[in-house]
C-alpha positions as CSV (number, residue, x, y, z in Angstrom):
1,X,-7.0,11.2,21.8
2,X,-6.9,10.5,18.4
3,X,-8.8,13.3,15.4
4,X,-12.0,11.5,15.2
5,X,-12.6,11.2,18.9
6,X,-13.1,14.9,19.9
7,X,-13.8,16.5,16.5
8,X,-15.2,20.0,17.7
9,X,-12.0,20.5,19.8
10,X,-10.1,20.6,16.4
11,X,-10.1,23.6,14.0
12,X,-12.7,22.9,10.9
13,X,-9.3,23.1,8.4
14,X,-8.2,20.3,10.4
15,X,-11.1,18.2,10.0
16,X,-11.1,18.5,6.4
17,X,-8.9,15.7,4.9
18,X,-7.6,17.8,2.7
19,X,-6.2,20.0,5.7
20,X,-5.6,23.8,5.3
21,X,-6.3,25.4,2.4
22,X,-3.6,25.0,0.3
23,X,-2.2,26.9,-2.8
24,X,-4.7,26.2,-5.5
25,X,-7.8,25.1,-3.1
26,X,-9.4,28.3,-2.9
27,X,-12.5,26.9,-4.8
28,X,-13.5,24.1,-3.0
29,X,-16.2,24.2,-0.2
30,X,-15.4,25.9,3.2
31,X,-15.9,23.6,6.1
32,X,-18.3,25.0,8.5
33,X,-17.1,25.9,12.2
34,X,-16.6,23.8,14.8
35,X,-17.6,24.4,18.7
36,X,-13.6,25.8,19.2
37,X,-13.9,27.8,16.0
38,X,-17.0,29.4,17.6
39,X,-14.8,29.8,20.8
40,X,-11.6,31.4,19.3
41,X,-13.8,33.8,17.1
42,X,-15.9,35.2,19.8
43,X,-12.0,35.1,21.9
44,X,-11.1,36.8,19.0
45,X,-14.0,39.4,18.6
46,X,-13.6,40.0,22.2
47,X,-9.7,40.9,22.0
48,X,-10.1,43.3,19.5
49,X,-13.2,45.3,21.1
50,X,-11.0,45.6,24.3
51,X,-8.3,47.1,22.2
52,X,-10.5,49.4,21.0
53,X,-12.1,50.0,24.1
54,X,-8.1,50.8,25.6
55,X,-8.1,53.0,22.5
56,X,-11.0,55.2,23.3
57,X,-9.0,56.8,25.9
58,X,-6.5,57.6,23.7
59,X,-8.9,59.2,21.1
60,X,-10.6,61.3,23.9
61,X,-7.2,62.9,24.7
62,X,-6.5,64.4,21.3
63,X,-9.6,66.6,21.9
64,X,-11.4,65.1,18.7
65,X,-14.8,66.5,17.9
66,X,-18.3,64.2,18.8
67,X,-18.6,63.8,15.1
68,X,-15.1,62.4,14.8
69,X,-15.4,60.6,18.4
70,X,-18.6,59.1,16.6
71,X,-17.4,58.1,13.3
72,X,-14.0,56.3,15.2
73,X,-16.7,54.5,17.8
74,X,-18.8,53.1,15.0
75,X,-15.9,52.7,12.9
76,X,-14.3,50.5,15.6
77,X,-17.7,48.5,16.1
78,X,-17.9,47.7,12.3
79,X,-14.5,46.8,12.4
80,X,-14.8,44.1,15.6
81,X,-18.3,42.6,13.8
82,X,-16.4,42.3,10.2
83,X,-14.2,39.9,12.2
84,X,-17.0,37.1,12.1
85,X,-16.2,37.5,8.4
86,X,-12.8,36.6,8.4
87,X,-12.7,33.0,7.6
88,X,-14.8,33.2,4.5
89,X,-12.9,35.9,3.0
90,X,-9.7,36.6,5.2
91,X,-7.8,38.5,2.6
92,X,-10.4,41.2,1.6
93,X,-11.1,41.8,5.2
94,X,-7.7,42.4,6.5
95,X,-7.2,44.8,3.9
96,X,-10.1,46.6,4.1
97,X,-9.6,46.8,8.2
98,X,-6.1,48.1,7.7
99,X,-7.5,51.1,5.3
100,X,-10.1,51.6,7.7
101,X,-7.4,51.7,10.9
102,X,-5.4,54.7,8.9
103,X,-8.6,56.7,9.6
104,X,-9.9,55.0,12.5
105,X,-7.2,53.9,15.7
106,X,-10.3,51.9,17.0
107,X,-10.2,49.4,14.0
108,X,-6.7,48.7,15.0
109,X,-7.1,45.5,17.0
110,X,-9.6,44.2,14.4
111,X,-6.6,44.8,11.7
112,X,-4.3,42.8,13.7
113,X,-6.9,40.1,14.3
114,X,-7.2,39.9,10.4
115,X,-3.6,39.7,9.6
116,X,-3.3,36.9,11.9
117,X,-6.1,34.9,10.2
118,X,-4.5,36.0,6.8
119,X,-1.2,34.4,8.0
120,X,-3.2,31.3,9.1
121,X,-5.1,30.6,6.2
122,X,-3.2,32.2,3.3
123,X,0.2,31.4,1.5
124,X,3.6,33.3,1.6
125,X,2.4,35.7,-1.1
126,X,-0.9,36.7,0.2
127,X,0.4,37.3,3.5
128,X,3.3,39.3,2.0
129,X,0.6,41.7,0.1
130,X,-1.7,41.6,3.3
131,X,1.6,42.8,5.4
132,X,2.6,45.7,3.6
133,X,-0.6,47.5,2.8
134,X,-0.8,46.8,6.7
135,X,2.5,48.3,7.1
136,X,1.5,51.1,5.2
137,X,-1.4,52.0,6.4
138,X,0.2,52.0,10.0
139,X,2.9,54.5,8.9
140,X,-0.1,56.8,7.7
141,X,-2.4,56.3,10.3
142,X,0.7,57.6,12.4
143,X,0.7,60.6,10.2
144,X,-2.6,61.8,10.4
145,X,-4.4,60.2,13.2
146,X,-1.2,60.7,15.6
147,X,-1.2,59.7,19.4
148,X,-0.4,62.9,21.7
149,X,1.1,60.3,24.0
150,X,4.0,59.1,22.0
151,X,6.4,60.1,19.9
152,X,6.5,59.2,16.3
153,X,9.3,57.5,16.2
154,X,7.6,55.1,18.8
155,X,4.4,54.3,17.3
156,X,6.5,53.6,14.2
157,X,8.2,50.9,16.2
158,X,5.2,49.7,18.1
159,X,3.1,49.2,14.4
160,X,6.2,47.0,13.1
161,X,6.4,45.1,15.9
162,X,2.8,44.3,16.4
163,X,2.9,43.1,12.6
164,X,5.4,41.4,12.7
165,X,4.1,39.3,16.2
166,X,0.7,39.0,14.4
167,X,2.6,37.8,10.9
168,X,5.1,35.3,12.8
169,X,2.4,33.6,15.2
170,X,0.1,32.9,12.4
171,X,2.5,31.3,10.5
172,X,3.7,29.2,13.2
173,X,0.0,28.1,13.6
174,X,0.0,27.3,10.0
175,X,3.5,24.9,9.8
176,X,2.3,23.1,13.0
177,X,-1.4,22.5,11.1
178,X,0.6,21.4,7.7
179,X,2.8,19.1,9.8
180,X,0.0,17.3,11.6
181,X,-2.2,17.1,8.2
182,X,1.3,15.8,7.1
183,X,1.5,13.2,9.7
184,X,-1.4,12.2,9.0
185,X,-1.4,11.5,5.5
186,X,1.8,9.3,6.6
187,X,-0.1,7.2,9.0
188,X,-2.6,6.7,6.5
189,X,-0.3,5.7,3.5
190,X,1.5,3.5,6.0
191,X,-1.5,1.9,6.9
192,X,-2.5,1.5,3.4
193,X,1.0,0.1,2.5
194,X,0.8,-2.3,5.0
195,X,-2.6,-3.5,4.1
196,X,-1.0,-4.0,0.8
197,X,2.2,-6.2,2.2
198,X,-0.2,-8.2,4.2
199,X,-2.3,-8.8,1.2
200,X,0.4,-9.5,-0.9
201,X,2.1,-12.0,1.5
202,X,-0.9,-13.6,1.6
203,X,-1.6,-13.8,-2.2
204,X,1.8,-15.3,-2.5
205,X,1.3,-18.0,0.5
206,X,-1.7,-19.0,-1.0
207,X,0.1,-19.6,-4.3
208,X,2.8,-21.6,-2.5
209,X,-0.3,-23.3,-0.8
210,X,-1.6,-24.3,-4.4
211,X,1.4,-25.1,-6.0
212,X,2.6,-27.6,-3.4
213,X,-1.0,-29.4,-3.4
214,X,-0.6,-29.1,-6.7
215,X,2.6,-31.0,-6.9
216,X,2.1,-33.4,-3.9
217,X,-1.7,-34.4,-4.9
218,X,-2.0,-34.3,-8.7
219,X,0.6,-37.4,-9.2
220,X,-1.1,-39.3,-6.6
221,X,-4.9,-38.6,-7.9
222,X,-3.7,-39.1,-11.8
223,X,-2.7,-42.5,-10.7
224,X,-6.2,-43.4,-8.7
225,X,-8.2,-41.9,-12.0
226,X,-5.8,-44.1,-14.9
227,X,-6.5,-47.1,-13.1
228,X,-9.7,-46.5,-11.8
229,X,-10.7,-45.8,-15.5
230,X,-9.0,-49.2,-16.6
231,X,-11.4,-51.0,-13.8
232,X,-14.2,-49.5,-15.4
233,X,-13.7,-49.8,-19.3
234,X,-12.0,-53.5,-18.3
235,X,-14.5,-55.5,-15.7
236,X,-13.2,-58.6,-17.9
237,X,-9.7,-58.2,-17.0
238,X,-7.3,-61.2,-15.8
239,X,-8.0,-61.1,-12.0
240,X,-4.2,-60.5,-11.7
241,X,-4.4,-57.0,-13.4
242,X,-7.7,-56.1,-11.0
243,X,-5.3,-57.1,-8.0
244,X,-2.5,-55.0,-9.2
245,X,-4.9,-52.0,-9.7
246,X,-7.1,-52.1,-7.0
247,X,-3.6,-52.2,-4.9
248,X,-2.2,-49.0,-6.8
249,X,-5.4,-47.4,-6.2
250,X,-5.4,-48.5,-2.5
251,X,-1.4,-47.4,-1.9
252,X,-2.1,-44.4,-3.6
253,X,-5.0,-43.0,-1.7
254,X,-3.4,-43.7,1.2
255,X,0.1,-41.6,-0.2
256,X,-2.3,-38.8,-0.9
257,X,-4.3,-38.7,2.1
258,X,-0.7,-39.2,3.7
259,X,0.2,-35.6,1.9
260,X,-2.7,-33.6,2.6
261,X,-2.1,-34.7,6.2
262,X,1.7,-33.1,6.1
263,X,0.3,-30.4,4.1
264,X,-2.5,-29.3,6.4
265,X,0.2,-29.4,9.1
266,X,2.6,-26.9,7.6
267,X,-0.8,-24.9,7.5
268,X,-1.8,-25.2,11.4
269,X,1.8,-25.1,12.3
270,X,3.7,-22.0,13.8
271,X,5.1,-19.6,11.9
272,X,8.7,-20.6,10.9
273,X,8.2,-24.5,11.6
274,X,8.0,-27.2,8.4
275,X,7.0,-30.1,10.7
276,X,7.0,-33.3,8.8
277,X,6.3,-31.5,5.0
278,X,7.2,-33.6,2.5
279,X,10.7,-32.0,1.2
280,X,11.6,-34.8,-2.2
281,X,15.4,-34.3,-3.4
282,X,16.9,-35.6,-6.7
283,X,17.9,-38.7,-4.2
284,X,14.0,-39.5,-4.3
285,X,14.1,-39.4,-7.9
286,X,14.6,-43.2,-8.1
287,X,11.1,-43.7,-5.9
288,X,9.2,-41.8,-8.4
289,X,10.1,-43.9,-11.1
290,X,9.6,-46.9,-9.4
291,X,6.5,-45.3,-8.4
292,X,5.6,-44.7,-12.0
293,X,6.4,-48.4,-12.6
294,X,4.4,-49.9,-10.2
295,X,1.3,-47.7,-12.2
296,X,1.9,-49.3,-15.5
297,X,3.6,-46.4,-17.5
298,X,7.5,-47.8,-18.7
299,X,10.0,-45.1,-17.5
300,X,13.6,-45.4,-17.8
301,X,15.5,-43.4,-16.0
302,X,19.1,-42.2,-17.2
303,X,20.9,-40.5,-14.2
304,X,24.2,-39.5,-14.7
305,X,24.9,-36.9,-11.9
306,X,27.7,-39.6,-9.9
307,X,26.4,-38.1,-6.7
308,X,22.5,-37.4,-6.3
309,X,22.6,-36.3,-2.6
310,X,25.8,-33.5,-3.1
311,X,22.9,-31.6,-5.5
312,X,21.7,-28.6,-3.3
313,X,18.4,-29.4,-1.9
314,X,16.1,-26.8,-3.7
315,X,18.0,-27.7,-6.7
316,X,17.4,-31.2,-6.3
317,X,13.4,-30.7,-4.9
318,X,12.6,-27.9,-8.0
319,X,14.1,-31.2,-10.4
320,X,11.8,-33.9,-8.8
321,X,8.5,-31.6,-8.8
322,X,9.5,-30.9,-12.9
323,X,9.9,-35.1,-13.4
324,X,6.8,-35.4,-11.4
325,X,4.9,-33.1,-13.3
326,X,6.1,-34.4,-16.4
327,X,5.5,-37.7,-15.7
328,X,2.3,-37.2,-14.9
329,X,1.1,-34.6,-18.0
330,X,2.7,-38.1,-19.9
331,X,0.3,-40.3,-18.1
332,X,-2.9,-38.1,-19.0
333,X,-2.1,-37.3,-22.3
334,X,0.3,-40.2,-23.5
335,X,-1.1,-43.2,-21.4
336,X,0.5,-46.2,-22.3
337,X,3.9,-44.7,-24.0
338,X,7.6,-45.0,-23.0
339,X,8.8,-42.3,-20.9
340,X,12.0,-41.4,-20.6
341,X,14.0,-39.2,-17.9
342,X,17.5,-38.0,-18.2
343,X,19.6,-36.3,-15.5
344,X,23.5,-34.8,-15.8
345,X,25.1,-32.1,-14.7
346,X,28.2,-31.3,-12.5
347,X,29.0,-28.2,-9.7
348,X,29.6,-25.2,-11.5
349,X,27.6,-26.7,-14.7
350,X,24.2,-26.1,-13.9
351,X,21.8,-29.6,-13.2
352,X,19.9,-30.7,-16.8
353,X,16.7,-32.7,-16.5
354,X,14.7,-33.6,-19.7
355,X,11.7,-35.7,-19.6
356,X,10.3,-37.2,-23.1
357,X,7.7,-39.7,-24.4
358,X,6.6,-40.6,-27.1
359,X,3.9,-40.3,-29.3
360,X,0.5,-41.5,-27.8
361,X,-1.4,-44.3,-29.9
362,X,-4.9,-43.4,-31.2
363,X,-6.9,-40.2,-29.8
364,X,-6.7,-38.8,-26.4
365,X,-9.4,-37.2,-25.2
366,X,-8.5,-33.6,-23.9
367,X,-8.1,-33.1,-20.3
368,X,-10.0,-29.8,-18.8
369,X,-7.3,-27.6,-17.7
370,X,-4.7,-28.5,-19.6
371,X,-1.6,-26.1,-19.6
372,X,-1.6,-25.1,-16.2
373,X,1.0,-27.7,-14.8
374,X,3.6,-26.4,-17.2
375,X,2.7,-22.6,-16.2
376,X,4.1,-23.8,-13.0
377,X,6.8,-25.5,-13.9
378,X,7.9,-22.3,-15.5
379,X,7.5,-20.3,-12.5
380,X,9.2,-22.7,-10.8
381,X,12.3,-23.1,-12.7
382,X,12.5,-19.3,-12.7
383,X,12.3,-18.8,-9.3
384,X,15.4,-21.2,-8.7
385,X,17.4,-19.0,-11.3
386,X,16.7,-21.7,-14.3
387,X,15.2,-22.0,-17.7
388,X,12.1,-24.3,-18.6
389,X,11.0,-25.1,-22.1
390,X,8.8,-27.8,-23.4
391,X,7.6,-28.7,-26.7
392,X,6.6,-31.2,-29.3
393,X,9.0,-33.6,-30.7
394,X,9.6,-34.6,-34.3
395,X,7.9,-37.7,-33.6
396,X,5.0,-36.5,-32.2
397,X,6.1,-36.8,-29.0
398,X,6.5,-34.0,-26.0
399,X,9.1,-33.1,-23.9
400,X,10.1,-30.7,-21.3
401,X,13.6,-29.7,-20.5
402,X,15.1,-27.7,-17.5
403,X,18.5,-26.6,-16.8
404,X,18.9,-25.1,-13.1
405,X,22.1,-23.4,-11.5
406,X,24.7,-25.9,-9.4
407,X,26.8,-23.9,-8.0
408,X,30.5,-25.0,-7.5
């Protein structure tokens, strides 16, 4: 059973978010009474009216007058019915029940009924106040309304005791009320924080989602739109060239739709399974270039690291996505320039890649988008422990550098 399946079997306090009233809440709107509010308060009416009722006899013994017997029976009445009152204004009426018990033994269950509530619904220092004007009113009712039965000394005792039962059980009510609203208000906030993690892991998985299509599809599809655009601006081209670009056009399409397919796999795959996702290492460096070859752009390639496959592999991979990108940025906005690539490093050193070309011939036009492949790059580098920077040359050129960690 959970709160919000049996609501009216819950205090009202307890159905309020908020809880019980707590120090500094004694503005905001009082919840109305539930079906077990209306139970414990008529529980609660009738409890005081029987000790008054057992009090009667008592009253009859000290051989009162009828106008005294009469004030203490409707004195006793207004107390019990003042009771229905309590949970609006708890305070006021448990202290205005314990005056009216000093005069009146009938009120005297009422009063205990009050301090209770007061204990329930109040803080330390209302309850203290509540407590000792009850306390003292006790000690005088003892004095001047005194039972023939017992001794002094004994209903002394008897008030204290009864106080301090009505004082501790309320309380006790109270700290198990704060601890559930507590509990609650855990649940919640873990619930919340959880919502968060799951959308932040999938924010983030989604970002590795576009950054590898990014990566795996943008070289391929920058190839099929250079040469596609050379078919269209040269239909008079040597059939030799045609040939050679309706076959890069052909190889690469099928690469790319290779790609997605590996891609879309990691995707449908199990949690914790890579499948057959495309994982390039500075080893596949070489292919790239050649790659790049085949496409008409004139890369050389300077790789001094003596052996490629002893670089770490996410050293290695984060290296061949930054010559990829590069390569590519070179081809949109530099087609037809030299490229040049350039890898050292050593264990220990750190791995250095730095991709140039140079300046393009005549005007480009601008590519929509621009900029964001170099965002990435950035992110990337930083994520393997690296810097990135990229820039103009003197010539007019651009070129983007990397250094990444190697450990020893």
């Amino acid at each position: 059973m959970t709160r919000t399946d049996y609501p009216w079997l819950l205090p009202s306090e307890m159905i309020d978010p908020r809880g019980p009233e707590l120090p500094g809440d004694r503005g905001r709107a009082r919840p109305r009474r539930t079906v077990r509010d209306w139970v414990i308060d008529t529980l609660m009416f009738v409890i005081a009216s029987g000790v008054g009722l057992l009090a009667v006899e008592t009253v009859q013994k000290a051989g009162n007058s009828e106008l005294v017997d009469a004030f203490d029976l409707t004195a006793g009445t207004l107390a019990c019915c003042a009771l229905w009152l309590r949970r609006r204004w708890p305070v006021e009426v448990a202290v205005a029940l314990s005056v009216l018990g000093m005069v009146a033994p009938l009120a005297g269950g009422a009063s205990l009924v009050a301090l209770f509530c007061v204990a329930v619904h109040r803080t330390y220092r209302p309850v203290l106040i509540v407590s000792l004007v009850a306390l003292v009113t006790g000690i005088a009712a003892a004095c001047l309304r005194p039972d023939p039965t017992t001794s002094f000394t004994t209903a002394l005792v008897a008030t204290v005791v009864l106080l301090l039962l009505a004082v501790g059980w309320g309380m006790l009510v109270r700290a198990r009320r704060q601890l559930v609203v507590a509990l609650r208000e855990r649940a919640v906030r873990a619930e919340a924080e959880a919502e968060l993690r799951a959308e932040q892991a999938q924010r983030l998985a989604r970002e590795a989602i576009a950054r590898e299509m990014h990566d795996v599809l943008a070289h391929r599809l920058t190839l099929l739109s250079v040469h596609a655009g050379a078919l269209e601006f040269r239909p008079d081209a040597p059939p030799p060239e045609i040939a050679r670009a309706a076959g890069v056009i052909r190889d690469s399409s099928h690469e790319a739709l290779q790609d997605l397919r590996m891609i879309i796999g990691v995707l449908r795959a199990p949690d914790g399974e890579e499948g057959e996702r495309p994982q390039p290492t500075l080893v596949t460096l070489d292919e790239l270039v050649a790659e790049s070859r085949r496409a008409g752009m004139e890369v050389d390639l300077d790789n001094r690291v003596a052996d490629p496959a002893t670089v770490p592999a996410a050293v290695g991979r984060t290296a061949y996505r930054i010559a990829q990108e590069a390569l590519t940025n070179a081809r949109k906005h530099a087609p037809g320039t030299d490229s040049t690539v350039e890898v050292s490093g050593a264990p220990g050193d750190g791995l250095t890649l730095e991709v140039r070309n140079a300046a393009p011939t005549g005007e480009v036009a601008k590519v929509p988008g621009s900029g964001q492949g170099l965002i990435g790059l950035t992110e990337r580098a930083a994520l393997a422990g690296g810097r990135f920077e990229h820039g103009p040359t003197g010539d007019g050129g651009f070129a983007v550098r990397a250094w990444l960690p190697w450990a020893a």
